[in-house]
C-alpha positions as CSV (number, residue, x, y, z in Angstrom):
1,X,-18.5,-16.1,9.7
2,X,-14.8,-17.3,11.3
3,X,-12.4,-18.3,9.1
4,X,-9.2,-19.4,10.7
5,X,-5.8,-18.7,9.7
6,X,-3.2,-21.0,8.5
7,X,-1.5,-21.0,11.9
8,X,-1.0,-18.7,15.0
9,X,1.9,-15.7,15.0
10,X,3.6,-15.0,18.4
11,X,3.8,-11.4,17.0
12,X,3.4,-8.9,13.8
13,X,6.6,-10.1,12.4
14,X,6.3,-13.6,12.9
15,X,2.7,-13.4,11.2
16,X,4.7,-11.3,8.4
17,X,7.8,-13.8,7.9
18,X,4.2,-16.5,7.0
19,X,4.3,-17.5,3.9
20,X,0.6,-18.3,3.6
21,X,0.3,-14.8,4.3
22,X,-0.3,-12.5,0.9
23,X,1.8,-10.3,0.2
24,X,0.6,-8.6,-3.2
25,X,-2.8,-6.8,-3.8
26,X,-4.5,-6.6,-7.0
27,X,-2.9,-5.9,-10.1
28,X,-5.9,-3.1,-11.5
29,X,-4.4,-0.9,-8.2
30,X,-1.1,-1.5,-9.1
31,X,-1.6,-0.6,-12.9
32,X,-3.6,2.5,-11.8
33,X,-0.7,3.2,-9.5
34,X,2.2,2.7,-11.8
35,X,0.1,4.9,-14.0
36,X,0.4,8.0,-11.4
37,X,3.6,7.5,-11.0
38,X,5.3,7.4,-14.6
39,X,3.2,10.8,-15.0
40,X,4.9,12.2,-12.1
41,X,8.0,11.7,-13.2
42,X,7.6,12.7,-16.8
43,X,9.6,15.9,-16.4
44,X,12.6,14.2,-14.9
45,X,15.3,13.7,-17.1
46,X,17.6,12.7,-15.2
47,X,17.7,8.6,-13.3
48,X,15.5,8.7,-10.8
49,X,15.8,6.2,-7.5
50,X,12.4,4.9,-6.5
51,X,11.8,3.2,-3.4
52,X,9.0,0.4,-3.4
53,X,8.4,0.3,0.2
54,X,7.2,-2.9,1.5
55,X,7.5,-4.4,-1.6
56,X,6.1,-8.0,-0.8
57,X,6.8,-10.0,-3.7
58,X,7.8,-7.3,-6.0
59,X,4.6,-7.6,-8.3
60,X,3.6,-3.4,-8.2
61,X,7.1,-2.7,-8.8
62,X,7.6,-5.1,-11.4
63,X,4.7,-3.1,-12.9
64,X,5.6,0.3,-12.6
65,X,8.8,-0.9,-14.0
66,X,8.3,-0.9,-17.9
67,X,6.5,2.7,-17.7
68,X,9.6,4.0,-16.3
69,X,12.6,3.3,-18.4
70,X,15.7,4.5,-17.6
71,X,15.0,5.2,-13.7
72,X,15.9,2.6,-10.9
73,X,13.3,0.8,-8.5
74,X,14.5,-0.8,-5.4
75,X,12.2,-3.0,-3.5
76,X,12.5,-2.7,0.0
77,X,11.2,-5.3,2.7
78,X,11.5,-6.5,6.4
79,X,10.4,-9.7,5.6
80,X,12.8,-12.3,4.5
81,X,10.5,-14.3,2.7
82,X,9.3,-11.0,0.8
83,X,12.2,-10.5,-0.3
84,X,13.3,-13.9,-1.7
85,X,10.0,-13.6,-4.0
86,X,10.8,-10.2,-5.0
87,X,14.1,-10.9,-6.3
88,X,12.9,-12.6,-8.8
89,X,11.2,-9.7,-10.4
90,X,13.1,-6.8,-9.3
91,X,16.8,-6.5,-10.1
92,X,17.6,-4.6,-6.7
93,X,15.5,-6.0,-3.3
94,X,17.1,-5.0,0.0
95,X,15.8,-5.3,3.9
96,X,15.0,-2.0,5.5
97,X,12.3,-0.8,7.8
98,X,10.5,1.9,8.7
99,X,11.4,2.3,12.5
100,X,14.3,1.0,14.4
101,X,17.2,1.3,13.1
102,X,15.5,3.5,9.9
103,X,15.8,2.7,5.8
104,X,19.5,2.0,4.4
105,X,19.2,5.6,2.2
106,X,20.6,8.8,3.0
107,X,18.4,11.9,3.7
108,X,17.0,13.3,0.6
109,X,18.4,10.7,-1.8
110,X,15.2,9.3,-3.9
111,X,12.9,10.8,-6.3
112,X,9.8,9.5,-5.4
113,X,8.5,6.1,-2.9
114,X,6.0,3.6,-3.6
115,X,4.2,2.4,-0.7
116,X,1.4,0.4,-1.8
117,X,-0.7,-1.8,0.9
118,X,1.5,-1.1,3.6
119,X,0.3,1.6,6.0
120,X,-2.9,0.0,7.0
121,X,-0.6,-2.7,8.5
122,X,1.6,-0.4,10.8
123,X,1.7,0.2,14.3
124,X,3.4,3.4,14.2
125,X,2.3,4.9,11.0
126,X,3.7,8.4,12.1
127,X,7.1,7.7,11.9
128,X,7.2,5.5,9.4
129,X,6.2,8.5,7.1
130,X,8.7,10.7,9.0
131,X,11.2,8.2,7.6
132,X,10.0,8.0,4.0
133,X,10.1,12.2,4.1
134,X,13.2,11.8,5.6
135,X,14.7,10.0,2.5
136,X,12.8,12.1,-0.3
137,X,14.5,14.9,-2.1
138,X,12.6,18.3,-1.9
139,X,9.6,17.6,-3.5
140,X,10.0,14.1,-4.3
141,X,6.7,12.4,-4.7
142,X,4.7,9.6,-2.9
143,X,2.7,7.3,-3.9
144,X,0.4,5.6,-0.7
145,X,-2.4,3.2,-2.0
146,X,-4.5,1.7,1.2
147,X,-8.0,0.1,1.4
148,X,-11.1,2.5,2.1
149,X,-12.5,1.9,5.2
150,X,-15.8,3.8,3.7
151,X,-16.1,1.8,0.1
152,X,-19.3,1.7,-1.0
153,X,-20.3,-1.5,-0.2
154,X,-18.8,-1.2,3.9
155,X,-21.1,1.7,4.3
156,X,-24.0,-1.0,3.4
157,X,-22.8,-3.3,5.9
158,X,-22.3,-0.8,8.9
159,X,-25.7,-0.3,8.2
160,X,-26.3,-3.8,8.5
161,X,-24.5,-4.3,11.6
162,X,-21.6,-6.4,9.7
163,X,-18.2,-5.8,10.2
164,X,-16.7,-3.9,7.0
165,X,-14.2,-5.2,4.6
166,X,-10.6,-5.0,5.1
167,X,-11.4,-4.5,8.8
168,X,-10.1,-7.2,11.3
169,X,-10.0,-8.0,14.8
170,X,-7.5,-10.6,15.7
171,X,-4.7,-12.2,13.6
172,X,-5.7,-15.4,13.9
173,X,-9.4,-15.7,12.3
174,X,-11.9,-13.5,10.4
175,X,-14.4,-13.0,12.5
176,X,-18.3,-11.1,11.6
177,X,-17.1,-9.8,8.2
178,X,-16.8,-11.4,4.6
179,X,-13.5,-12.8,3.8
180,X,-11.0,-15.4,4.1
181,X,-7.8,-14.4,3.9
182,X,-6.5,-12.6,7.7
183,X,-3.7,-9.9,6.3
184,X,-2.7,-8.1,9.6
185,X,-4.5,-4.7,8.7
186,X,-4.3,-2.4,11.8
187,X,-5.6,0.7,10.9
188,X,-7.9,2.0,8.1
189,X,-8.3,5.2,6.8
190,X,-11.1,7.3,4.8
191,X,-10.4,9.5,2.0
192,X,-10.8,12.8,4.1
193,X,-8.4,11.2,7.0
194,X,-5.9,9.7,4.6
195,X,-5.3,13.5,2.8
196,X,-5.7,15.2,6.5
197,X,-3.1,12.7,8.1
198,X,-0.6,13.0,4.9
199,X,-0.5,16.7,4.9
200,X,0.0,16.8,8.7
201,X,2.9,14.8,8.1
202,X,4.5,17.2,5.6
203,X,3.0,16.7,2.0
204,X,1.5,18.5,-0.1
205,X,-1.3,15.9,-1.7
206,X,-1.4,16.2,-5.3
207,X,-4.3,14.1,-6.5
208,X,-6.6,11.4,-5.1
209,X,-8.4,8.3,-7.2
210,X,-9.6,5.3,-7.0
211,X,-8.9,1.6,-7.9
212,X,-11.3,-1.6,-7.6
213,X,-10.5,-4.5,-5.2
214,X,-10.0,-8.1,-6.7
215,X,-11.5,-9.6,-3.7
216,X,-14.7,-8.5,-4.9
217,X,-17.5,-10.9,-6.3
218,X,-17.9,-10.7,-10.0
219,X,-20.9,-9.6,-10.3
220,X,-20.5,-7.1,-8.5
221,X,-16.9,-5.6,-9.9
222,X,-18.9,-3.6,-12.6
223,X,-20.1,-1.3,-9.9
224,X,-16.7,-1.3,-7.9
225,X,-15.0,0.1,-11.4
226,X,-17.6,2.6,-11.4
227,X,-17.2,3.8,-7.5
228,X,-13.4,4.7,-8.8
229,X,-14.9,7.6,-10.4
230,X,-15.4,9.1,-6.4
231,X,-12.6,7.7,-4.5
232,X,-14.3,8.5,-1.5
233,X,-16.7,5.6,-2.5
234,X,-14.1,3.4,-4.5
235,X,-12.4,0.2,-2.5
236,X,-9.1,1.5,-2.9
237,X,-7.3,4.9,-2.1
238,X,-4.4,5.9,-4.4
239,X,-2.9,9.1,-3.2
240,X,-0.3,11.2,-5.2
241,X,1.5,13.7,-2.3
242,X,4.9,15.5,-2.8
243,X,7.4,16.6,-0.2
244,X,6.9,19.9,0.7
């Protein structure tokens, strides 16, 4: 199977500034998410600043938003086109990055980051959670949700000899895996590396779970809800770490 995208980037930011390119993943991971993170921050009585990092068009921050009342979410975005979107969900969207010249927040001076979708799409995922530690308080929490490069139904089709989902090999077609839509992922994680690599990078993880994928077939979304109940088998990782 090829499926070709709607035209050819020069580079990673060019492919990102698209706007035929998606920018929002499904809304059952972003419920779950927002979920994990209004409990997390139950005990804080005080407003807490939350960073939606990479915020795309604003849609998980817009719904984390009503379960956390009183605190203030700032979407954050390189794109220019991300943010235009987001702005008209979120009352604060500003352009930062990860690397270069760093996010526009001092050190230590947010409660808790969301960062939903975004690693798997990063060259240098190293620093860009150096940067995200650098701008939590002492343990202030993070919330990381990425694809699961060993979801039940890719271990079926490594068997198979077909390239998993989410996987990708060039940015301007899908090539020997099912799928339409090419989204720039770089790097995939499992549930084992995705704990190993956070705590390495100075967190302490908290909790794991799972969320289904809307890109899967309908028939076949009964059995994705139920792989949630091992989120090393579930289609997407939502990971609950705090600063250490």
């Amino acid at each position: 199977m090829t499926t070709t995208a709607p035209h050819h980037p020069r580079d990673l930011r060019d492919f990102y500034e698209n706007p035929d390119v998606p920018v929002a993943s499904g809304t059952p991971r972003s419920v779950r998410q927002a979920h994990m993170l209004a409990r997390a921050l139950a005990g804080t009585k005080n407003t807490a600043t939350v960073l939606d990092i990479g915020c795309g068009d604003g849609t998980a921050a817009a719904t984390a938003a009503p379960l956390l009342t009183g605190h203030r979410i700032v979407g954050v975005d390189w794109s220019q086109d991300a943010l235009k979107r987001a702005r008209t969900r979120l009352p604060y969207a500003i352009r930062g990055e990860l690397t270069g010249a760093g996010l526009p927040f001092t050190s230590g001076s947010v409660e808790a980051v969301l960062f939903s979708e975004v690693i798997e799409h990063l060259v240098d995922p190293d620093a860009a959670l150096e940067e995200i530690r650098r701008v939590l308080r002492p343990g202030g929490h993070l919330m990381l949700s990425t694809p699961n490069l060993a979801a039940w139904y890719n271990r079926a089709l490594l068997l198979a000899g077909v390239q998993p989902v989410f996987s990708e090999v060039s940015l301007r077609a899908i090539h020997g895996r099912p799928g339409r839509e090419v989204v720039g992922h770089l790097r995939l994680y499992t549930a084992r590396a995705l704990r190993e690599f956070v705590a390495a990078a100075g967190f302490e993880v908290v909790r794991l779970e799972g969320a289904p994928f809307h890109g899967v077939p309908r028939p076949l979304r009964p059995l994705d809800r139920l792989a949630c109940a091992r989120p090393s088998l579930a289609s997407i990782l939502l990971l609950h770490a705090r600063k250490t």
